[in-house]
Each structure stands twice: as C-alpha cells, then as structure tokens.
N, C-alpha and C positions, 0 to 999 in steps of 0.2 A: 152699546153697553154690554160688557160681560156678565152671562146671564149667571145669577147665583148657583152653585152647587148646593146650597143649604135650603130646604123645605122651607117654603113660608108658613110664618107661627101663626096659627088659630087660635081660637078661644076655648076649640072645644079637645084641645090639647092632642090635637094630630101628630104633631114633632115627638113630644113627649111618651105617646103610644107607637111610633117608629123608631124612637130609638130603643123603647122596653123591647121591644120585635127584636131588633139589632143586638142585645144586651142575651135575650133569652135563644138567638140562632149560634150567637160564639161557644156559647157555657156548653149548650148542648152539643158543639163541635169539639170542643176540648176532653169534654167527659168520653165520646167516641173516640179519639185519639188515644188516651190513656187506660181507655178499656183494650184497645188494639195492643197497647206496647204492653200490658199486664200480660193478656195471652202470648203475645209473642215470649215473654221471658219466662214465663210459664212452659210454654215450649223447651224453650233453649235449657235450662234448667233438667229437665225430666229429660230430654236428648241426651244431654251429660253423664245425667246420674246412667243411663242405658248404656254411652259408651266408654262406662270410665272398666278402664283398664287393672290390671290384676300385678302386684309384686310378690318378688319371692323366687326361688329354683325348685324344678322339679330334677331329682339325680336319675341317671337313665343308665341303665349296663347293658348294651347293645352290641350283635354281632360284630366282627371285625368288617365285615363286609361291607357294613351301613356308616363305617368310618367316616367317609366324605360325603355320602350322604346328609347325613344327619348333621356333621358340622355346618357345612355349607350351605343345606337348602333348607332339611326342617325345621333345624333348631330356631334359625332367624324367620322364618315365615313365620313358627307358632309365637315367639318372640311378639311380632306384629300382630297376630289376631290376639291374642291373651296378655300379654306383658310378664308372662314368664319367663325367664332365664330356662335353659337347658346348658346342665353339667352331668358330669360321668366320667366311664369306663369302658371302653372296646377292648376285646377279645376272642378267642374261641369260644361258641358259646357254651362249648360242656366245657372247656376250664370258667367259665364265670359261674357255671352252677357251682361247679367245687368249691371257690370262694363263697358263693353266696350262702351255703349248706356249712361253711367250715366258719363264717364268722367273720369273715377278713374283708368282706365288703359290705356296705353297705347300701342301698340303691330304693329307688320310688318303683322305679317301673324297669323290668328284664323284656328286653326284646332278642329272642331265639331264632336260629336260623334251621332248627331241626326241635318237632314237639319231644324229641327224648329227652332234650336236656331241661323243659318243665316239667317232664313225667320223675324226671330222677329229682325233684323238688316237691312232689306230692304223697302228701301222706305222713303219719305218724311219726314214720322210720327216719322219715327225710326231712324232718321239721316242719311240715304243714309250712314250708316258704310260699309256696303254689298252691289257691287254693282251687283258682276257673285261671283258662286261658287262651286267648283268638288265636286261631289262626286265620293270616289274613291276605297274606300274599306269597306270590312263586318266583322265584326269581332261576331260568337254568342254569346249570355246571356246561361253563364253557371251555375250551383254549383259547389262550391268550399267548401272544408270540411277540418278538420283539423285531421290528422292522426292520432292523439293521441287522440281525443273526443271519448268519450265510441259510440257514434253511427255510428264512423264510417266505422265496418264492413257493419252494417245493409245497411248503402250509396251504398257499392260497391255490394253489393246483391239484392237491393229490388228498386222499383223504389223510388225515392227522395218524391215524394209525400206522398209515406205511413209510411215517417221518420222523415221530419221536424214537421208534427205534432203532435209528441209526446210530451206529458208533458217533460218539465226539457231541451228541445232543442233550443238552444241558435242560432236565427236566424239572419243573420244582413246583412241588406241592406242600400241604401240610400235615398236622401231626394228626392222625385217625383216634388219637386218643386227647385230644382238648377242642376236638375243632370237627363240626358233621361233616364240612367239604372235603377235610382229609378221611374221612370215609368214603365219601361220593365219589374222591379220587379214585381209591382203590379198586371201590365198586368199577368204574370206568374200565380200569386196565385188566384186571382181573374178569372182567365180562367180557371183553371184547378178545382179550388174549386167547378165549375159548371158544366166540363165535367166527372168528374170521382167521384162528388159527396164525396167530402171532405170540410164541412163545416170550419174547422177548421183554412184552409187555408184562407177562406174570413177574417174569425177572425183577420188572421197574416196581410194580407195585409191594415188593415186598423189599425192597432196598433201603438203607437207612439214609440215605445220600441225598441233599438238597431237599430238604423238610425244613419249610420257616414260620413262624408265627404266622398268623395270619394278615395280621397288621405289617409286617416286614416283608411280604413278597409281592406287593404289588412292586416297592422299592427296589425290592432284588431285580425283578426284571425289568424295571425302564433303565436301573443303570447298567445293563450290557450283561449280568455278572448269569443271567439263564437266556435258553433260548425259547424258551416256553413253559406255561405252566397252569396251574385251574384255577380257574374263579366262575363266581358269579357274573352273571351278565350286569348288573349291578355294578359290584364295582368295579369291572371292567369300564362302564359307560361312564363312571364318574372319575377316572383315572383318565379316558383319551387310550385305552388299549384296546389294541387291535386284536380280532379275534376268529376264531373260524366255529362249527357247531362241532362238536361230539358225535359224529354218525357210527349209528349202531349202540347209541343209549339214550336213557329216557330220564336224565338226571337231574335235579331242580330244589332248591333252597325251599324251605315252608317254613314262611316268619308268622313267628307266633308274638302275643306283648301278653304280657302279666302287672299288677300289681301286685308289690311284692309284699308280704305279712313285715308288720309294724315299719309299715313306709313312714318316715319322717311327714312328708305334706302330700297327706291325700288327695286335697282338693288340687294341686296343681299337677296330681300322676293322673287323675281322674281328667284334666282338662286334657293332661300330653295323649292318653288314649283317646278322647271324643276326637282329638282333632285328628291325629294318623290316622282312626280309620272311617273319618267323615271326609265330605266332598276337597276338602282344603289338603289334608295331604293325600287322597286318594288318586289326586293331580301330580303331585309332587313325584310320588312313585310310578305310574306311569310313562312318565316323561322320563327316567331313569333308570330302564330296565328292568322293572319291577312289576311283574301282574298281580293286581289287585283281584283277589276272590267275590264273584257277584254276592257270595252270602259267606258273610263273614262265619267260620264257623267256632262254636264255643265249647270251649270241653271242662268239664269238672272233676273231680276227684272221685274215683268208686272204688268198694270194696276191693275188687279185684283186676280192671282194666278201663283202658280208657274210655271215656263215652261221650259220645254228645249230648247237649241238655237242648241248647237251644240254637239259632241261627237268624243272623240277621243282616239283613239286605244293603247292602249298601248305598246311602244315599246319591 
C-alpha cells in the first residue's frame, strides 16, 4: 500500500495547525523576497541617478598644437566621462587672444600654449577676459623633418644646426607675432646662431620666407613642400612626425586653460577644466608628449605683474 503523503487528521487539529505553519513560513518568504527586490531597485535607481550623464557643449579656443589632440583623444574621452560635446577654435594662441580681446570669438574655456597670451587678456585695459589661470603642462620646441627630404639622414646624424643651414634646406616655422612657437623659433636660431657660431641661422630667423599658420604646417611638411620645421613634441607625436631634439636650447610650450569672462556654459567649462587637469586627462597628455606639472600652478590678476595665488597637486 502507498503510504499517504497527507498527515493523518486528529481531533486536536494537527493538520490544521501544520498547515497555519505552512501558510505563515510562505508569507514570511515572500515578504523577504520583495523586501530584497525593493532594496535592490532602490539601489539601481540611486546608481542611475549617480551615473546619469550631462548634455550640452562646452566651446574651447585651443592652441594649434593641441589640434589633434584635443579632437581625437580629449574631446571624446571627456565626451565619455561627462556627456559633453567639445566644439571650437584652433589657432595661434596670441592670434585667439586678439580675437578673443577684439569680440570676434567667442569661447567657454582658452587653452594657451604661452602665459603671455592670458596676461595680454588681464586686466582693465584688456577687458578682464582672464581673470585666474593654470598653468599646467610642457610640452618641448622640437625639429621635425620629413623622412623622404634628401637631408634627412644628415638630421638623424649630425646636430640640426649643421643641417638647416645648408643651401636648398626648406625651413618652416611660424609667425612670432600670432603664434609663442614662432617666437620659440626664433629664440632657437637666433640663440644658437650666437652660441655655436652659425651665422646663417640669424639669416634664417629673421627671413620672411616659409612662415605658416600654425594649424597649416604640420601639412606643409608631411606633404614634401619643407624639409623641416618646429613644433611641439605634441603635435609632433599626434601627427606620426619624425623628429630630432634642439641641442643647445631649452625651449618648451607652457599650456595654460582659462575660463573665459561671460562663458556661455559654465558648468560644462568648469567640468572641461576638472577633467584636463584631473587623473583622466592627465593620462591623455602624457601618453602624447605632453608633461603634466606635479603642481598645477595658478596665477591671478595684480596690480602690477603676474603672481601666484595658489597651487595644486595633481591627482
């Protein structure tokens, strides 16, 4: 005989009290389940709200230098951590002051590749455009040469001085009046022309000859049209150009960022600076020929010269 699955009924209502048992272990399993799935979405919820992401552009007027930088790597990575769009302007950065000082542009945040052209934005005179601003990274003044130019074994052999000036060497730099590396050029040849006694080079640095935007000669030289010319190691590394050091100078880009007086969207120039010179792009620039400053340094506007206020370490 198949022995019953079902308790034998008593009188003194055993069944009846095992199944209240049975009745009062489910409820109490269900109510722990649905207290589990409340926290859990409780969770997911307050997770959300933590990662929910930001719309909107921040406008950004940056060296020419940071051209491919910035398109390529930081704009889409801050992109990704914030959900800002990054749009702009590249150019020399003293020509973007004279736009920015003259009215003709408009911008959230100015990244400088020389502090003069935020000192020439501070102050009374200069419209209180600049009122604080980082300095935050080095980037050196290199040569850069074109692989296929007949001189550029002698480049990778000799120092740079005993090669650009040779007759038939196709130099090109930029303009010392829109641009601090067409200064840093000059400094270059004009330095060097005096310590290691190569007139030729004073010749070069005061020639009008083969001066291009800043933006237009990385192009000048990958298409054949020079044989050499200055950049930053920057965007040297973000172009694929080959290059040698500057021996006999001590020459180097100092990027500064600003927020600019009556930026359109604070809050997203405010997040484009947390991030460039927090951990996330502090990567980006390293990886890119760009030295990031252990302490970020900050300058503000004074009566009479420029000064630090304060400095801060980077994460």
């Amino acid at each position: 005989m198949t022995p019953s699955l079902t308790a034998p009924e008593t009188h003194d209502g055993t069944v009846a009290a095992s199944g209240a048992r049975r009745s009062i272990i489910v409820t109490a399993s269900a109510l722990l389940v649905m207290a589990t799935l409340g926290t859990f979405v409780g969770t997911a919820r307050s997770n959300a709200a933590t990662s929910k992401k930001h719309s909107g552009t921040v406008n950004v007027l940056y060296a020419g230098s940071f051209l491919d930088l910035l398109q390529q790597q930081l704009a889409p990575a801050f992109l990704k951590a914030t959900g800002y769009t990054v749009s702009g302007i590249s150019a020399g950065s003293s020509a973007l002051a004279s736009e920015i000082s003259g009215g003709t542009v408009v911008g959230d945040v100015f990244i400088s590749a020389s502090p003069t052209a935020d000192t020439s934005l501070q102050g009374a005179a200069n419209g209180n455009w600049v009122a604080t601003y980082d300095e935050f990274a080095t980037s050196p003044l290199v040569l850069g040469y074109n692989p296929t130019s007949r001189f550029a074994k002698a480049l990778r052999t000799q120092p740079w001085y005993r090669v650009v000036d040779r007759t038939g060497f196709l130099l090109g730099r930029t303009d010392p009046a829109t641009d601090p590396k067409g200064v840093l050029a000059v400094d270059a040849l004009t330095g060097v022309a005096l310590s290691y006694d190569v007139p030729a080079l004073a010749a070069r640095a005061s020639s009008s000859s083969n001066i291009f935007e800043e933006t237009a000669l990385v192009g000048e030289l990958q298409a054949g049209q020079l044989d050499g010319g200055f950049f930053y190691a920057v965007e040297a590394a973000a172009s694929h150009i080959k290059t040698v050091p500057l021996i006999g100078t001590d020459l180097a880009a100092e990027y500064t960022v600003a927020i600019l007086k009556n930026a359109p969207h604070v809050a997203a120039a405010q997040a484009f600076v947390k991030f460039l010179l927090g951990t996330g792009g502090s990567a980006i620039l390293k990886a890119n020929g760009v030295t990031p400053l252990h302490r970020v340094k900050v300058f503000s506007i004074s009566t009479a010269s420029r000064t630090t206020t304060t400095t801060t370490t980077l994460p």
